[in-house]
C-alpha positions in Angstrom: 6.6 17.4 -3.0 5.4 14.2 -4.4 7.0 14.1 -7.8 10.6 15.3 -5.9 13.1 12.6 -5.8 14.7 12.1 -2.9 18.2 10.0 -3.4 20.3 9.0 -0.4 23.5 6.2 -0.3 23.8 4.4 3.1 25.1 0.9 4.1 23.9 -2.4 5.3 25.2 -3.4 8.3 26.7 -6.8 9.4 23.0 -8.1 10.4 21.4 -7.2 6.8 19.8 -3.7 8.1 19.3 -1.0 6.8 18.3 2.3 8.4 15.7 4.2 6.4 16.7 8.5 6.7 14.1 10.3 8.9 13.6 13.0 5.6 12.2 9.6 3.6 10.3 8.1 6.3 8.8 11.5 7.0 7.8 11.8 2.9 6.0 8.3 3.0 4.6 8.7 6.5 6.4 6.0 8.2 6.3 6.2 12.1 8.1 3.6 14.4 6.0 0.4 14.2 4.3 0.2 11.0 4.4 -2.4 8.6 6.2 -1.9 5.3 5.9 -3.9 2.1 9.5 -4.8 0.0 9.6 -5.7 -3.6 12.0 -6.1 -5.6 11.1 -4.5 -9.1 13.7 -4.4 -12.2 16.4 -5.0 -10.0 15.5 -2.2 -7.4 14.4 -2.7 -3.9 10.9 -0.9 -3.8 9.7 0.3 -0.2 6.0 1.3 1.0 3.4 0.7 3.6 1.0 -1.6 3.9 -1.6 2.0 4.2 -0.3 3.4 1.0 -0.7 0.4 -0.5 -3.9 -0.4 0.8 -4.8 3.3 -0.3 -3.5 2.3 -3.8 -5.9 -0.7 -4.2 -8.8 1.8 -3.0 -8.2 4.4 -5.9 -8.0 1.5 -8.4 -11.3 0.2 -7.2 -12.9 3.2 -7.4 -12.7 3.8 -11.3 -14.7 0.9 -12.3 -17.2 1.3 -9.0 -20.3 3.8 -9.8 -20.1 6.7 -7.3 -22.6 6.0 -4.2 -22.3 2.2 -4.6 -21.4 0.0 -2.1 -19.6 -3.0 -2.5 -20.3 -4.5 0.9 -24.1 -4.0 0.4 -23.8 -5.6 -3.4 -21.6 -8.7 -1.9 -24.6 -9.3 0.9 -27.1 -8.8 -1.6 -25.0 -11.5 -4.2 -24.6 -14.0 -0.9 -28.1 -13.7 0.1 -29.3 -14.4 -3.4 -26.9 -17.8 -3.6 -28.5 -18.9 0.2 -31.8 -19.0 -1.4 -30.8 -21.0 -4.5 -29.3 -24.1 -2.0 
């Protein structure tokens, strides 16, 4: 269902709200009390979570990163090797 648009009108209420439809929060995974990112992007308000985007970073990361590397170990290894230079 991923490449399925889903298209919805609504209204913004006297406060500025919004009420995102349970079909769309359902699609992006969106449960009462998560944190969701706006951006405004040619003139469209863009919504997502912080996980998918978080998720997003990850993939992009991964295609320059050797499979079976780890960062975190490289980073120690890099900090390690500037403590014994000072």
């Amino acid at each position: 269902m991923s490449g399925t648009k889903l298209t919805k009108r609504t209204r913004v209420n006297q406060n500025g709200r919004v009420v995102i439809p349970a079909s769309f929060r359902t699609r992006l995974g969106i449960r009462k009390g998560d944190e969701v990112i706006l951006r405004i992007e040619d003139e469209e308000l863009r919504i997502t979570t912080l996980k998918h985007r978080i998720a997003r970073a990850r993939r992009m990361v991964r295609k320059h990163v050797k499979p079976g590397t780890s960062l975190v170990d490289e980073l120690i290894a890099e900090r390690r090797k500037a403590a014994r230079r000072e």
